[in-house]
Structure formats: C-alpha cells, structure tokens
Residue frames as qw, qx, qy, qz and C-alpha x, y, z in Angstrom:
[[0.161, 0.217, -0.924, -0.272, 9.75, 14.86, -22.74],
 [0.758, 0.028, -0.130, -0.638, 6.34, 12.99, -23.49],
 [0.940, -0.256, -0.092, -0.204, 5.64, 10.09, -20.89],
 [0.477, 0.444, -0.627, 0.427, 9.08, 10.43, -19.56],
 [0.804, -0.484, -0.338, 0.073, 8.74, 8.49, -15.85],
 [0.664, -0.616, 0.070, 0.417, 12.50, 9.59, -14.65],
 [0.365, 0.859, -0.158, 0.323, 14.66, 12.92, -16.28],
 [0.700, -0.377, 0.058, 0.604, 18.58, 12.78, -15.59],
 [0.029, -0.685, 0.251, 0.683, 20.88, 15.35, -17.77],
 [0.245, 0.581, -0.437, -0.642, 20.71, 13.81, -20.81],
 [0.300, -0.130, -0.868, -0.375, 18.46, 10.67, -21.13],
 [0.462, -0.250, 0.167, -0.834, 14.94, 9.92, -19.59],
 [0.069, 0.052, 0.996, -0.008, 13.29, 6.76, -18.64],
 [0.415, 0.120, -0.135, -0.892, 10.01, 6.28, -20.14],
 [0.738, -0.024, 0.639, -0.217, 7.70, 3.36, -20.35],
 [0.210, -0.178, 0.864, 0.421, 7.86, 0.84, -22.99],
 [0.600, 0.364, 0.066, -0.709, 5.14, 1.05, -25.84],
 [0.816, 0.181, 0.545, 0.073, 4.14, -1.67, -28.45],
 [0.559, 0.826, -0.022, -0.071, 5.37, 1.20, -31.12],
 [0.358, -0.636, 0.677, 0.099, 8.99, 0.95, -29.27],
 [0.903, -0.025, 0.428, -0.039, 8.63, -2.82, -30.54],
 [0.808, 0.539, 0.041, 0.236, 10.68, -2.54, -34.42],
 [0.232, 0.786, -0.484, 0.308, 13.59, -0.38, -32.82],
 [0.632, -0.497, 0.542, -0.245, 13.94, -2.35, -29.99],
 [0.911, 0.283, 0.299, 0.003, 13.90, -5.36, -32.30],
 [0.686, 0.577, -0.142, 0.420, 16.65, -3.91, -34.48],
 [0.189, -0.853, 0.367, -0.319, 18.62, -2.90, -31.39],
 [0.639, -0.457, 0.612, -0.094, 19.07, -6.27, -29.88],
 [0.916, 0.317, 0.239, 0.050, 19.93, -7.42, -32.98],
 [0.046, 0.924, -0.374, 0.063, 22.63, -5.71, -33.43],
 [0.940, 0.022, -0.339, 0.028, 25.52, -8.18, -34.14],
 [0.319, 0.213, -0.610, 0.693, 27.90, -6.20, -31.35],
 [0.482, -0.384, 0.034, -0.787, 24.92, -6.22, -29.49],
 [0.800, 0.037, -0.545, -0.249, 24.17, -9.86, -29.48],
 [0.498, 0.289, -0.637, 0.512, 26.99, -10.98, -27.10],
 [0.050, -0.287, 0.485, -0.825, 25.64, -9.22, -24.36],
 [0.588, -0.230, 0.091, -0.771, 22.22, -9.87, -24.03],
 [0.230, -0.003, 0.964, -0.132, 22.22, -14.19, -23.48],
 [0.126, -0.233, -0.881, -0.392, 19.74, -14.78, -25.71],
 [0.144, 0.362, 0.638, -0.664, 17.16, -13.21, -22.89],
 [0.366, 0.434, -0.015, -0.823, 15.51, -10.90, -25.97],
 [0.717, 0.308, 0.606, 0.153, 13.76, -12.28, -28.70],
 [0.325, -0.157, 0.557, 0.749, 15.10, -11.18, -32.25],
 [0.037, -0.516, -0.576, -0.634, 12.01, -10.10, -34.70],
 [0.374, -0.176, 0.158, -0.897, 9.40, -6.90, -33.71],
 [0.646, -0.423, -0.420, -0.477, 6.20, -9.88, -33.63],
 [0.732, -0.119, -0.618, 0.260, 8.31, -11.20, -30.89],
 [0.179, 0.154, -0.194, 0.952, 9.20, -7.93, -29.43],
 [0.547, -0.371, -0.282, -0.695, 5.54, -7.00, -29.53],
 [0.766, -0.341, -0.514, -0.181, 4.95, -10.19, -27.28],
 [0.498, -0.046, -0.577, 0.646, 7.79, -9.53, -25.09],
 [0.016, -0.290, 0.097, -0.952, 6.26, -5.77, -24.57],
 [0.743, -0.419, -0.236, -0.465, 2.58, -7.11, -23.75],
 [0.814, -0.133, -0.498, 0.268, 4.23, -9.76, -21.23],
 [0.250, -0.184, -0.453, 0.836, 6.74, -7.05, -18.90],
 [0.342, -0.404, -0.178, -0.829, 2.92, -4.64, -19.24],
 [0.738, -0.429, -0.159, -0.497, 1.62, -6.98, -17.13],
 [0.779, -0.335, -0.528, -0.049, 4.11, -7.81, -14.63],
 [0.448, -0.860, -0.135, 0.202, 5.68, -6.75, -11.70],
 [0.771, -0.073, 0.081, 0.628, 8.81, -5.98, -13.18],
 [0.234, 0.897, 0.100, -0.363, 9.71, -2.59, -14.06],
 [0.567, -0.216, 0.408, 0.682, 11.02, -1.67, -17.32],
 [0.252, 0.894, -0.014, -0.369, 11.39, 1.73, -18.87],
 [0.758, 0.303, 0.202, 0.542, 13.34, 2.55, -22.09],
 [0.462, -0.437, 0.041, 0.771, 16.48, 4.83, -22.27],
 [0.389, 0.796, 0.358, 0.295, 15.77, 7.79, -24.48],
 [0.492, -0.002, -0.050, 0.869, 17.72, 10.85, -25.04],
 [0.019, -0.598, -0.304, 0.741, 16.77, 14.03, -23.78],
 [0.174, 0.547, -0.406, -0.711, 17.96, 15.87, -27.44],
 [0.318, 0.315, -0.687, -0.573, 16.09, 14.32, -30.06],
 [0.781, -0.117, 0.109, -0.604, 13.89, 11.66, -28.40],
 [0.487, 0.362, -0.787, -0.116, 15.84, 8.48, -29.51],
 [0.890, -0.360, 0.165, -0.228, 15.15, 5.49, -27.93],
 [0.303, 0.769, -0.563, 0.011, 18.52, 3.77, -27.03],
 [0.455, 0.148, -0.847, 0.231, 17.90, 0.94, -25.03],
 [0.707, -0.477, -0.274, -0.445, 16.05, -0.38, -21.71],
 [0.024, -0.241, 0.720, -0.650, 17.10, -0.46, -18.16],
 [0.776, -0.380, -0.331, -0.378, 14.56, -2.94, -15.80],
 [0.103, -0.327, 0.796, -0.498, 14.23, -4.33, -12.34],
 [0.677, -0.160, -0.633, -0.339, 13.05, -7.93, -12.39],
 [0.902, -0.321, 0.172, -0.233, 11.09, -9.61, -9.08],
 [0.247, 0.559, -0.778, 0.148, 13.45, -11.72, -7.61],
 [0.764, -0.191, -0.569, -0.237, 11.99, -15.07, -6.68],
 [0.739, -0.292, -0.488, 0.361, 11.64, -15.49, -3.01],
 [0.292, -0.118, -0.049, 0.948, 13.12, -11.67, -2.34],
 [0.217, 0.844, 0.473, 0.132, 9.80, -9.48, -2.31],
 [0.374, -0.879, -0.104, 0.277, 12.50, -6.69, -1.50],
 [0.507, -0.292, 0.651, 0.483, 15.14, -7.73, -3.98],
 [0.723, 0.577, 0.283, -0.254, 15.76, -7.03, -7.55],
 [0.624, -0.145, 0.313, 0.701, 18.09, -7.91, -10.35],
 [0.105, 0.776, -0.226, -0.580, 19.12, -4.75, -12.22],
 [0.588, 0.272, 0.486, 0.587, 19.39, -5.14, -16.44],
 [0.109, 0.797, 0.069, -0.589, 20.58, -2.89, -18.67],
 [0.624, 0.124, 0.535, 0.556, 21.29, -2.79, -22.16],
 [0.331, 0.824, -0.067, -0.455, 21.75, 0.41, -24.60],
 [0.761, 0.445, 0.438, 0.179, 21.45, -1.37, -27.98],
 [0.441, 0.894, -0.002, 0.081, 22.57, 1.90, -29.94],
 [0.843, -0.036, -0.238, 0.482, 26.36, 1.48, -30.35],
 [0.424, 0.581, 0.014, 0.695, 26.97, 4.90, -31.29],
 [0.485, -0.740, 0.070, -0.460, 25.80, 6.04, -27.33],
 [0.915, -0.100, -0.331, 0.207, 28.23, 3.50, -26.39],
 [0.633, 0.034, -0.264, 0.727, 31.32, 5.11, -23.89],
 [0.049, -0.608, -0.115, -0.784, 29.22, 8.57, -23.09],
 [0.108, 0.077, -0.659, 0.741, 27.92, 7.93, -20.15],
 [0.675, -0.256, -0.342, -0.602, 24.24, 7.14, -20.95],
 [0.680, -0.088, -0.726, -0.049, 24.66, 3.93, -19.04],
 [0.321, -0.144, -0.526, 0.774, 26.01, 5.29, -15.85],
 [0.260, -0.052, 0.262, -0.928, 23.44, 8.08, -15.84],
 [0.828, -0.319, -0.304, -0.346, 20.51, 5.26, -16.17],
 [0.639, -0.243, -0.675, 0.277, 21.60, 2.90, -13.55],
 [0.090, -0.004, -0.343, 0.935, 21.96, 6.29, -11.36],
 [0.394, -0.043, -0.477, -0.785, 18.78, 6.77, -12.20],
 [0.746, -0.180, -0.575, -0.283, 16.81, 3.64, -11.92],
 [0.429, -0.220, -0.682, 0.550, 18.96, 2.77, -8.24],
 [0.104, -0.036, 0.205, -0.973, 17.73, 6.11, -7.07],
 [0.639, -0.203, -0.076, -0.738, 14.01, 5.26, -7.59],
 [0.709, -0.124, -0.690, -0.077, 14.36, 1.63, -6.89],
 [0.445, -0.277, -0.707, 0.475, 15.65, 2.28, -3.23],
 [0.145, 0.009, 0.136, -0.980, 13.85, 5.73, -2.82],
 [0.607, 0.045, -0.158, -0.778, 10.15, 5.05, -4.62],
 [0.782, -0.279, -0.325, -0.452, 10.18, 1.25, -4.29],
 [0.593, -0.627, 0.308, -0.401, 11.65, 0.38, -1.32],
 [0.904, 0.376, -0.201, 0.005, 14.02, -1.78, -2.38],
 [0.464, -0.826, 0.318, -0.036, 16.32, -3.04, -0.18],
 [0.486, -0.370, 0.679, 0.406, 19.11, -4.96, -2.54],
 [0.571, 0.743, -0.239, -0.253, 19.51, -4.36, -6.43],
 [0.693, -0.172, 0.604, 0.354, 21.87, -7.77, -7.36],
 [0.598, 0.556, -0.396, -0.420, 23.11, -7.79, -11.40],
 [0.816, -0.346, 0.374, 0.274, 25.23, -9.94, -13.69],
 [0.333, 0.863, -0.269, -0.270, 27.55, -9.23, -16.09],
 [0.890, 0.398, -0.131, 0.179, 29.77, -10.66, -18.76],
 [0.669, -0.474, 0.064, 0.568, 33.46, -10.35, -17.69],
 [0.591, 0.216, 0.526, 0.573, 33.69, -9.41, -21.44],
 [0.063, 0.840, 0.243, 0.481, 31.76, -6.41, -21.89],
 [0.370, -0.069, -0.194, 0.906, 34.27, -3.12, -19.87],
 [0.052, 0.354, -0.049, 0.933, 31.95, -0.96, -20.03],
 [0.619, -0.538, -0.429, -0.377, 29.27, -2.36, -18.40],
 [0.687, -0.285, -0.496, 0.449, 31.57, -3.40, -15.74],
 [0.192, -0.084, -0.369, 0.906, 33.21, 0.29, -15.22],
 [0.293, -0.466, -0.274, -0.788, 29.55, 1.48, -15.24],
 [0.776, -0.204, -0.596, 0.033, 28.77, -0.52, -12.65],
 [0.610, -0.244, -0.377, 0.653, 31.47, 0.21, -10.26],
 [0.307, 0.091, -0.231, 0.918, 31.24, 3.64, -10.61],
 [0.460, -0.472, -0.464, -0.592, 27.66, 3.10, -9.36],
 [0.514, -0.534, 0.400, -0.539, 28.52, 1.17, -6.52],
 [0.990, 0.021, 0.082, -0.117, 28.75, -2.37, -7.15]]
C-alpha cells in the first residue's frame, strides 16, 4: 500500500494529503455522520484543504483509515497534544464511510494507532470522548481497553 505509515489486516494508516481533501469533505458531511463529529470538521473541500495544511504542521498526528482491498479512504484516526500533558493524548476517530460501519475497521484502527502511540511515541495516557449516542464507538472502545 503506497505511503501506508501502519498495516493491520484489513485497513492501513496513511498520512493525510491535500488530494484526500474532497472525500474527506464529503465524508464528514455525511448527514449520519454529522452527529458525531461536534462540529470539530469543517464542511466544504476549501476548508478541508485548510484543515489538512494546519494538522501538516503540527504536532498532532493524524493518518487516514484506508482499506487494504481497494485503497478507499474511510476516515481518520489522530492523536491531539494535550495541553499541559507533553506525554498525554486525546485519541479521535471517525470512519465517515457508513457502509464500513459495524466491521470492525474501527477497532482494528484504534488497535493500531494505541500500539504506536505507547510503543513509537512514548505515550504514557491516550484519554477520548465520546457521545453516549453513538454504540459503536463506545463497544469499540471497550473492546480496546477503555
């Protein structure tokens, strides 16, 4: 897989590109999408574009979720700096594409992403939050560890 950063069984993390910028854009638009994300994303690709330059240049890491079979880009898993916590990060995740929704994409990124966070950056506490509302995030979650 081309510029794939972390390979699980059946998605990859990869960095985020400015071409990523019009699917992403029509991912978090998504109107069963919406709900989840608090407003955090912005909603058009020029915006997208800006968001993408912006996490390029800081400490945060985010990579987008791609399948293994077919290259798809399904969404974006990140660990933001946690003010005050150089050791601490919160954990987002969001896989925009319903139709990957209940497979277990989610659970094998967060596997994933913990694995390098406390392995590659030394990361000694990975906090989230989550809607009460969204189940799957939650049993993904737990059956991470949280």
């Amino acid at each position: 897989m081309e510029n794939a950063f972390l390979i699980g069984e059946r998605i990859a993390l990869r960095p985020l590109e400015l071409a990523d910028a019009a699917r992403l854009a029509r991912l978090v638009t998504r109107p069963e999408v919406r709900p989840f994300l608090n407003g955090r994303r912005p909603l058009s690709v020029h915006a997208e574009e800006a968001w993408l330059r912006a996490q390029a240049e800081s400490t945060d890491v985010v990579l987008g979720v791609v399948l293994r079979e077919g290259g798809q880009l399904i969404g974006t898993v990140g660990l933001h700096a946690l003010s005050g916590d150089p050791r601490g990060r919160e954990l987002g995740i969001a896989i925009g594409e319903p139709s990957c929704w209940g497979k277990g994409y989610g659970t094998e990124t967060l596997r994933l992403v913990l694995d390098y966070a406390f392995r590659e950056l030394e990361v000694h506490r990975v906090q989230l939050r989550v809607f009460e509302t969204n189940p799957r995030a939650r049993a993904a979650y737990l059956k991470v560890g949280f």
